[in-house]
Each structure stands twice: as C-alpha cells, then as structure tokens.
C-alpha positions as a Python dict, from the first residue, in 0.01 Angstrom:
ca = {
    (1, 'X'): (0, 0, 0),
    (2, 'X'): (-58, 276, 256),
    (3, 'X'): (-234, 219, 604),
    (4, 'X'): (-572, 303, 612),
    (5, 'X'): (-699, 466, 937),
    (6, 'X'): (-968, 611, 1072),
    (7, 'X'): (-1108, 901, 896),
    (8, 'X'): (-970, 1239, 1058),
    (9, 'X'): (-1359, 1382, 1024),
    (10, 'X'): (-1493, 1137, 1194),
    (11, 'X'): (-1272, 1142, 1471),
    (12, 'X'): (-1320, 1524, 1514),
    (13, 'X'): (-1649, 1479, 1523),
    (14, 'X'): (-1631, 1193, 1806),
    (15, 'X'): (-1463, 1438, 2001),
    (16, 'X'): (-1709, 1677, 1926),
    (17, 'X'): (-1959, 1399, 2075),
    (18, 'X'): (-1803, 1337, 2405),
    (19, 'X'): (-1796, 1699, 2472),
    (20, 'X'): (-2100, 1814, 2378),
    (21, 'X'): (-2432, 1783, 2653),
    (22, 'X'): (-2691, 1598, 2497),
    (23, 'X'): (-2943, 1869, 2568),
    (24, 'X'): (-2724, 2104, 2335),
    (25, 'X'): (-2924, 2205, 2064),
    (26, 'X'): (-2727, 2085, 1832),
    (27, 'X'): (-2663, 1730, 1961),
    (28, 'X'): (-2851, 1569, 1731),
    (29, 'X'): (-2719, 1679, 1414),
    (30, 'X'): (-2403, 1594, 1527),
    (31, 'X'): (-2500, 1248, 1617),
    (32, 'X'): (-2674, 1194, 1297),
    (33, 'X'): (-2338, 1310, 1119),
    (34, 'X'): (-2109, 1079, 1345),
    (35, 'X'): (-2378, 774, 1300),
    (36, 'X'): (-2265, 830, 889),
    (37, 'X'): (-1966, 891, 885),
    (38, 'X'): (-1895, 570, 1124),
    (39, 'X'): (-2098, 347, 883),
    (40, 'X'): (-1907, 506, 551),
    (41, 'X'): (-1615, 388, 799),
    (42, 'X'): (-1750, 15, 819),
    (43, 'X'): (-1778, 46, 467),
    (44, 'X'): (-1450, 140, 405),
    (45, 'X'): (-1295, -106, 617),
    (46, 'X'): (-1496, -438, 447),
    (47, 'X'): (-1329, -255, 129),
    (48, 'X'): (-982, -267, 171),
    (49, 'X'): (-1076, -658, 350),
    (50, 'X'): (-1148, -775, 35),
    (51, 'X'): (-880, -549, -177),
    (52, 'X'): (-603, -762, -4),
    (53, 'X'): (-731, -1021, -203),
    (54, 'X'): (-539, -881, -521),
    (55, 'X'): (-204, -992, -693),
    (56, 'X'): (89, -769, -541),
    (57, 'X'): (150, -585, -887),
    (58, 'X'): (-170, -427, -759),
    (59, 'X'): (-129, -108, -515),
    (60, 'X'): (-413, 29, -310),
    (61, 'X'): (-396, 400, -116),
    (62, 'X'): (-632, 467, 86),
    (63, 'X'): (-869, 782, 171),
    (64, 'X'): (-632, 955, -64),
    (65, 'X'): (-625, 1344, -22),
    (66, 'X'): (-498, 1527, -334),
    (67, 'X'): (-460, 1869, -516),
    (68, 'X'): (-462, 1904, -890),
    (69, 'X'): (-344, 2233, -777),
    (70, 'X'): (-617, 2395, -1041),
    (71, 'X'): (-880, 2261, -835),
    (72, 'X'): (-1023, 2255, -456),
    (73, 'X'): (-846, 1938, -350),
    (74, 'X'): (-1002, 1591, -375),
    (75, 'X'): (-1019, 1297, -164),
    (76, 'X'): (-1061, 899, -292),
    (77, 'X'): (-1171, 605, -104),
    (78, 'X'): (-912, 357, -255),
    (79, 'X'): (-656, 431, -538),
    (80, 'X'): (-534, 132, -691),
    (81, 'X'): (-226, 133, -922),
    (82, 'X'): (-183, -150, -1146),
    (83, 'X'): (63, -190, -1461),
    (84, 'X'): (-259, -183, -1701),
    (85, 'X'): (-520, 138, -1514),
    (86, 'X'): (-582, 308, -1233),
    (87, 'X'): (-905, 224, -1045),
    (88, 'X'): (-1091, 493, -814),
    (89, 'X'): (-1329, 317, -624),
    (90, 'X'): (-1588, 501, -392),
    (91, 'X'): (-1689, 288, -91),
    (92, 'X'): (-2075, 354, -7),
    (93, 'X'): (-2290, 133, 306),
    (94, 'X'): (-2619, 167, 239),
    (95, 'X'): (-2883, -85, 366),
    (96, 'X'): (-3202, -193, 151),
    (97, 'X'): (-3243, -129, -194),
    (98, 'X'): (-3065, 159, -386),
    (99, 'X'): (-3180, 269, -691),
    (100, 'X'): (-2955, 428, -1008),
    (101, 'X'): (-3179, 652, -1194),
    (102, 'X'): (-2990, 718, -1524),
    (103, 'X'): (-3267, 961, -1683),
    (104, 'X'): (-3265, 1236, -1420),
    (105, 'X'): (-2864, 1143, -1303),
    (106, 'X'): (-3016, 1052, -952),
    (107, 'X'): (-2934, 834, -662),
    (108, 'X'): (-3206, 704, -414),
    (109, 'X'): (-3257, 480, -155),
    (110, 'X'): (-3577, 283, -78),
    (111, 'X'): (-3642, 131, 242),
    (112, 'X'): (-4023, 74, 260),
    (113, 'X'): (-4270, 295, 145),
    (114, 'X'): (-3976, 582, 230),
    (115, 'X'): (-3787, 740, -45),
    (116, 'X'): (-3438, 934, 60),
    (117, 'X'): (-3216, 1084, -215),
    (118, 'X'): (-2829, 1099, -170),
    (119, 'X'): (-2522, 1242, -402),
    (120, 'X'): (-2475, 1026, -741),
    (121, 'X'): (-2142, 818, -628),
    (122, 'X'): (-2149, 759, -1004),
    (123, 'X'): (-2107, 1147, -1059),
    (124, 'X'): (-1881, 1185, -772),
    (125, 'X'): (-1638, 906, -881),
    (126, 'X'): (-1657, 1062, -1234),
    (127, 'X'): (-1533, 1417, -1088),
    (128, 'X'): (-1218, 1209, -907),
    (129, 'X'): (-1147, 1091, -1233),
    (130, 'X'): (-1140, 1404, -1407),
    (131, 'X'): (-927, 1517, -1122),
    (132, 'X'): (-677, 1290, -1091),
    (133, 'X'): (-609, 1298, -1488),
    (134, 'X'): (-541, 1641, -1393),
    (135, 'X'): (-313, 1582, -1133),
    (136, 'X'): (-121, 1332, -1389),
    (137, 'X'): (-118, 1626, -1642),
    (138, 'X'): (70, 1896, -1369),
    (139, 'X'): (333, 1667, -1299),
    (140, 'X'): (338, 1550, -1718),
    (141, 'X'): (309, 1195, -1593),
    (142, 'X'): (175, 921, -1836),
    (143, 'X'): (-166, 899, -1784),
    (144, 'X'): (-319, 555, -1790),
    (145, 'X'): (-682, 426, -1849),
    (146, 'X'): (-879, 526, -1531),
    (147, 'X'): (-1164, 333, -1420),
    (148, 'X'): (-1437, 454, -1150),
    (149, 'X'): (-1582, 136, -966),
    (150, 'X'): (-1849, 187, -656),
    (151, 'X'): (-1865, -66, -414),
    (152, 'X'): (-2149, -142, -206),
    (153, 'X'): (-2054, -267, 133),
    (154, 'X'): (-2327, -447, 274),
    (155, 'X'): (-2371, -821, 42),
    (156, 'X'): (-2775, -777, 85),
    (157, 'X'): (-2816, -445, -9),
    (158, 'X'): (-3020, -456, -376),
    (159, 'X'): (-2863, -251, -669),
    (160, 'X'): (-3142, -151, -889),
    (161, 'X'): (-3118, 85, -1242),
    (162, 'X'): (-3341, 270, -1368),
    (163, 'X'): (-3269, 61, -1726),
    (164, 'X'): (-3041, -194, -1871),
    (165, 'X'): (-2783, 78, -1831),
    (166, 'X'): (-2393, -143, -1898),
    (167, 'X'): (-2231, 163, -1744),
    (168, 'X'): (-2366, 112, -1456),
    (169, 'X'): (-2352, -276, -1448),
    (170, 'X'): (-2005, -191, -1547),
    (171, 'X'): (-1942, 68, -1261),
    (172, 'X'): (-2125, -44, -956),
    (173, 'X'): (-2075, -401, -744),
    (174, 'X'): (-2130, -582, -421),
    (175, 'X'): (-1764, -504, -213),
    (176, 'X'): (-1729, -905, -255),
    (177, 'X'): (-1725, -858, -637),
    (178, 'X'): (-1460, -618, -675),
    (179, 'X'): (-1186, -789, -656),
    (180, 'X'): (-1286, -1016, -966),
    (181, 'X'): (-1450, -713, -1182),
    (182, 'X'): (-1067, -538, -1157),
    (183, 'X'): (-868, -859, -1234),
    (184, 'X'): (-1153, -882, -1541),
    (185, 'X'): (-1106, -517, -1683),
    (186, 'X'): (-700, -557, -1652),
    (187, 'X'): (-722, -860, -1873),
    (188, 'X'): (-892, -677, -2122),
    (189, 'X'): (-547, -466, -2168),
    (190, 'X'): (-326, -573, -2437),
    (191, 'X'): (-8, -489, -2275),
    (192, 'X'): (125, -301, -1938),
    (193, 'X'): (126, 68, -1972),
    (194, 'X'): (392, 130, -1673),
    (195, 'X'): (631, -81, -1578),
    (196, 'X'): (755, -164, -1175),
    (197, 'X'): (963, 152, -1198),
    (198, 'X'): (663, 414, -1277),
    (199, 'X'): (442, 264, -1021),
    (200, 'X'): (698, 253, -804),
    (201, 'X'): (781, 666, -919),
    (202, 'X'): (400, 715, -903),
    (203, 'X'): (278, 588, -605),
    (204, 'X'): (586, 773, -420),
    (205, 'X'): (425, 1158, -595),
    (206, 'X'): (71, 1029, -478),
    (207, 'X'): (213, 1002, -111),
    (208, 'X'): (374, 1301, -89),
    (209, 'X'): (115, 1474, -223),
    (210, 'X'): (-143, 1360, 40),
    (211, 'X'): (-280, 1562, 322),
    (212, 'X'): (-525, 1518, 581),
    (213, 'X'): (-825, 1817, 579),
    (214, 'X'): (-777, 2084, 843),
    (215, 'X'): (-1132, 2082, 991),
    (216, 'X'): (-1269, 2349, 1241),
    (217, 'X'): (-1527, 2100, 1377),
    (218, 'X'): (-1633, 2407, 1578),
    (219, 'X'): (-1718, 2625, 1309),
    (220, 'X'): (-1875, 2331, 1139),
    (221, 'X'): (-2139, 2327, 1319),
    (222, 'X'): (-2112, 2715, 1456),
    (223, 'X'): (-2032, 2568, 1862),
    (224, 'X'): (-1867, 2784, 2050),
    (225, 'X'): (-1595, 2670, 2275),
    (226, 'X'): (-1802, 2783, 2596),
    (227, 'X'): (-2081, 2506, 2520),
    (228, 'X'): (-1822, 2249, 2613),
    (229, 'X'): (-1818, 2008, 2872),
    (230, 'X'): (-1442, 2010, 3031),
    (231, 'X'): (-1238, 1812, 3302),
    (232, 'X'): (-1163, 1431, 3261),
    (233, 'X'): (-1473, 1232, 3185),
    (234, 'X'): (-1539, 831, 3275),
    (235, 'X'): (-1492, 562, 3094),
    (236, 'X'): (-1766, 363, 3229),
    (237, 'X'): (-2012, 639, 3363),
    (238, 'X'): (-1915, 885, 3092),
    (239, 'X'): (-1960, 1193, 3338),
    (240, 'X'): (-1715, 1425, 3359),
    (241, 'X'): (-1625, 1367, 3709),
    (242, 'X'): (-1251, 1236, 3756),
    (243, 'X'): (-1034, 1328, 3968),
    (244, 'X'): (-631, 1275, 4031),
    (245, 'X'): (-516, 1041, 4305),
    (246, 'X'): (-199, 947, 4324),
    (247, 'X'): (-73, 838, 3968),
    (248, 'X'): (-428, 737, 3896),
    (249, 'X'): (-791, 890, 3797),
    (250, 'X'): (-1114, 833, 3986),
    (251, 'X'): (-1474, 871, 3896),
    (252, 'X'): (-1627, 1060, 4189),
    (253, 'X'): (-1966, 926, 4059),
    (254, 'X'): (-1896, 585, 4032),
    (255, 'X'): (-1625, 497, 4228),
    (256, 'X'): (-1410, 370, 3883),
    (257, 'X'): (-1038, 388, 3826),
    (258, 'X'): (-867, 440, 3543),
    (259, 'X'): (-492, 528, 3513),
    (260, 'X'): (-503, 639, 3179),
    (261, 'X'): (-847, 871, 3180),
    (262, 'X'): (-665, 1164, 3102),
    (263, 'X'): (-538, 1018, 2772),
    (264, 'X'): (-848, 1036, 2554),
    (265, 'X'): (-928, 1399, 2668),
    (266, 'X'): (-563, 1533, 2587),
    (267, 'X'): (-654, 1396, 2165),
    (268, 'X'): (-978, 1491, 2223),
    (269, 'X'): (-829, 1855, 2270),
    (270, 'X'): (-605, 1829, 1918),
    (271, 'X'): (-912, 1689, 1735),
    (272, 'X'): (-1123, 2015, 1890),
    (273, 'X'): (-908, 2299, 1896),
    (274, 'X'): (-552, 2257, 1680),
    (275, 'X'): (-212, 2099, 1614),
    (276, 'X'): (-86, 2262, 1912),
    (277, 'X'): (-192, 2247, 2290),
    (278, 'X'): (14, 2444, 2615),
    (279, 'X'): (2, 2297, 2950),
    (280, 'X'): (-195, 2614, 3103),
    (281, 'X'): (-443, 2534, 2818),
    (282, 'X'): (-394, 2141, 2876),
    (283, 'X'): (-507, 2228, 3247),
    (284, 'X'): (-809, 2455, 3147),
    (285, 'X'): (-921, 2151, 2943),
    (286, 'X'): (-841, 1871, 3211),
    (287, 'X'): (-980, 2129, 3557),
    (288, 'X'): (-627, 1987, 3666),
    (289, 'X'): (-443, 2222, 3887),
    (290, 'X'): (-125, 2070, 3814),
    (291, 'X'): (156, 2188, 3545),
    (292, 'X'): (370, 1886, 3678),
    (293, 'X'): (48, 1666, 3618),
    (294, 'X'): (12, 1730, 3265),
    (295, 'X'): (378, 1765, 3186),
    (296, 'X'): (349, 1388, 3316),
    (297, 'X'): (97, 1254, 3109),
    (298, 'X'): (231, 1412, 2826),
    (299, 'X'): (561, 1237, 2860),
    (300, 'X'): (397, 934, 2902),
    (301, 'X'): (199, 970, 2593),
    (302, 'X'): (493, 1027, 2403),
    (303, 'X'): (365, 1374, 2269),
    (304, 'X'): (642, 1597, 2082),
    (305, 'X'): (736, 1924, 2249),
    (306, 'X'): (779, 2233, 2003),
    (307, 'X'): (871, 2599, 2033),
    (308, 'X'): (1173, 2709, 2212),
    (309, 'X'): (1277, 2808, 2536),
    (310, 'X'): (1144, 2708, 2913),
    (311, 'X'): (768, 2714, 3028),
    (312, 'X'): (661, 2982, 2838),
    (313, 'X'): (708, 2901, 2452),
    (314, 'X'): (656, 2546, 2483),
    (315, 'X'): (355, 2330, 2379),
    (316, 'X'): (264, 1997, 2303),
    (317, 'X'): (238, 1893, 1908),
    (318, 'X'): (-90, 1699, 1784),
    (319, 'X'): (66, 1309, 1701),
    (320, 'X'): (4, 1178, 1352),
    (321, 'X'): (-239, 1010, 1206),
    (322, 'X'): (-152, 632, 1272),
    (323, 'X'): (-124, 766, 1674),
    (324, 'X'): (-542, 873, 1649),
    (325, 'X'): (-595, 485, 1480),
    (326, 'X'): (-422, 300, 1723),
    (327, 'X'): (-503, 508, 2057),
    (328, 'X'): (-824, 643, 2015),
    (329, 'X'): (-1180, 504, 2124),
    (330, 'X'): (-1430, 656, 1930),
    (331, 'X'): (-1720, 802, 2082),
    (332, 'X'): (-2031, 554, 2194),
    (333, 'X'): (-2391, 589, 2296),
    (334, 'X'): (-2442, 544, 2649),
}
C-alpha cells in the first residue's frame, strides 16, 4: 500500500492562494478551484479510512499517476490489487442529492430548486479502465477482471438513477459500503487469477511507473509572476510583514513571533515557480537581504543542494512529495 498525500494540485494552488491579493481579479476563481479540490481531498481521505478495512491480500495505491504510453497519462483515486480483479475506484464529495441520468450519459446535482451538471464519474472511471488494460497490454502483463466502483464520500448524500439501471447500483456506493461491495464481487471469482508473486511483480511496475503532474499553476490561470505578493507573510495576521530578528521572525503588524515563518514561503516558492530555487532568487522571494540567512534556513529544512561548484551553480532542490504532506499548512480563509 502506498502513502497517500496531499494532492500536488491542490497544494500549488494553496500557494497560489497565499500569494495572491484578494482584490486580484482572479482571486475568486482560484478560491472556488482550491474550495474543490480541498473537498475532493476530504473525500479522498474518508476513502482510503474505510479501505484499511480490507484483508491484507488486498493492495490499495493511491492518486495513481500512469502512462499507457499510447495515451495522455491518467491518474486514479485508489488502485486496488487483489488475487481475483483490479478495482479503480473514483472518490467524489458531493453534498445533497446526485442524480445518474443513464438516457443522456449525464451527471447532476440537485440541491434545491438548483440544478448543476458535473463530468459522468461513471464515464471517467470507464476511460481509467480502458487505460489501465492498456497499460497491462505494453508491458504483456496478465490482465485481470477490472472493476470501476465510485464512492460517494459524504453517508447523507442521496444517489438517485434515472431508472432501475444494475450498472449503476452495481458501480456507485456510499464510501461506508465499499469495503463490503469489493469483498462481494471477489467472491463471485472461481479461483485467484495472480498469485502473491504477480501482485507482488505488479504493484512494484505500477510504482515505478507513477509520477506526479508538472503543473505551471501560473499559466493555469495566465498570473504573471509580478501580481505576487512577496516577503515572509504571518501566521496569525496573514500580512506579509515579517521581519528577521535574531534567529527568529516578527510580524511588524502584529507584534507575533514565529521562528519558523520563513519555512512555508521557501515550499510555497517550489509549488509556484519549479523544482529548483537559488539563494539570490530565495532572497527576491523572502525581501531578505541575507545569503547567510537563507543558506540557514535551508539547512535547517533539510533541503538538497544540486549543481556544482561554489555560490554560483548551486541551488536548492524541491523535497518530495511525503516532505509537502507532512510540512505544509494549506492555505485558510482569514
């Protein structure tokens, strides 16, 4: 089972948050995107809750990021291996009543008199599956049953179809469900169609196949660099108004103290501008004066240095994945 963290486009986009001024045009539409994307993440994390429930045979990857290397590359909620299938299952949060209509291949939610349509997840799950069975094929791996299953986070959303449609009773469940609706479908197998040793082989290929998505958060959303809000910003007040004393930080506005300040905007940086980061443009970033400053918090971070050389031809490397989950505070209304 691999760790599941939080998603790198939703982090990029908190950074995007914290950096942008509210009055900025496009503040809203980013806020709107980071208020999704941190409920699909709630979603996603009552998911793999109850997936821990399974027997061990069972294998879940998470947020799984793959090329069928004929295809623009893919991404799945949860992957789970088993002896008997493989079972892609799409993680949606939706609140109120969501509505399958199987006629016109639609998806809708209904919350009041309001009607909002989103993407199928019953099409979207279907196009993973077609995906990964081509994946499989590349590598002329044995290609097992696949299932799609979508589960629906919140326990008191309503599921509603369109008709007495089985593939979607079959398909779609509360997240509290799941658990019992896999055991159920592996039960109906006969025998096991890979033994420990091609799970084991398989899950390995899916790993090191995986990569995160490069996104210019920027570009995204066509903000230039210049719109930015730089220096060292507050924990508490959330201006940008630190400044260095001693070994510390201190909010000029309101008086607060924070030793580590500095941290957040240095992975804010990576999430904003790249997988690489020099002091001089460490400093632009910060407004700290200071080489021997950020060469300090660096080192205390426990950032890699690349390139070669002294000074010039050094910079800092972006940290992984599991770094951004367990040292990053995403971004928060005020």
């Amino acid at each position: 089972m691999n760790q599941q963290f939080i998603p790198m486009r939703l982090l990029t986009v908190s950074a995007l948050l914290r950096h942008l001024p509210e009055e900025h045009p496009k503040f809203s539409i980013v806020e709107s995107d980071f208020i999704k994307r941190q409920a699909g993440w709630r979603g996603e994390q009552k998911l793999s809750y109850y997936l821990d429930a399974l027997p061990q045979q069972f294998h879940c990857l998470y947020n799984l990021r793959l090329s069928a290397h004929i295809q623009t590359p893919f991404e799945i909620d949860a992957l789970i291996i088993s002896p008997f299938a493989l079972y892609i299952v799409e993680s949606k949060n939706y609140f109120g009543t969501i509505y399958f209509d199987s006629v016109f291949n639609q998806f809708i939610r209904l919350k009041g008199e309001h009607q909002e349509g989103f993407p199928n997840p019953l099409v979207q799950a279907t196009r993973h599956k077609d995906r990964l069975a081509a994946w499989l094929s590349f590598r002329h791996l044995v290609c097992p049953p696949i299932q799609c299953l979508i589960s629906i986070a919140n326990t008191e959303t309503l599921i509603k179809a369109s008709s007495k449609d089985n593939e979607i009773g079959r398909m779609v469940c509360h997240a509290e469900q799941l658990v019992a609706k896999i055991i159920k479908n592996a039960q109906s197998y006969t025998q096991q169609l890979l033994d420990a040793t091609q799970l084991y082989k398989l899950e390995k290929l899916l790993l090191s196949d995986h990569t995160e998505p490069e996104t210019d958060v920027l570009a995204q959303y066509s903000i230039s660099a210049a719109d930015l809000l730089y220096g060292v910003q507050c924990s508490r007040c959330r201006c940008f108004t630190m400044k260095r004393i001693a070994r510390s930080w201190k909010c000029n506005r309101c008086g607060h103290a924070d030793p580590a300040a500095a941290n957040q905007m240095m992975l804010d940086y990576f999430l904003l501008f790249g997988k690489t980061m020099t002091n001089s443009q460490c400093r632009n970033f910060l407004k700290v004066p200071s080489r021997h400053v950020v060469a300090r918090i660096r080192k205390q971070m426990g950032l890699e240095i690349g390139g070669s050389g002294c000074g010039i031809g050094l910079h800092y490397l972006m940290p992984n994945h599991q770094y951004f989950h367990q040292n990053y505070q995403l971004w928060r209304k005020q």
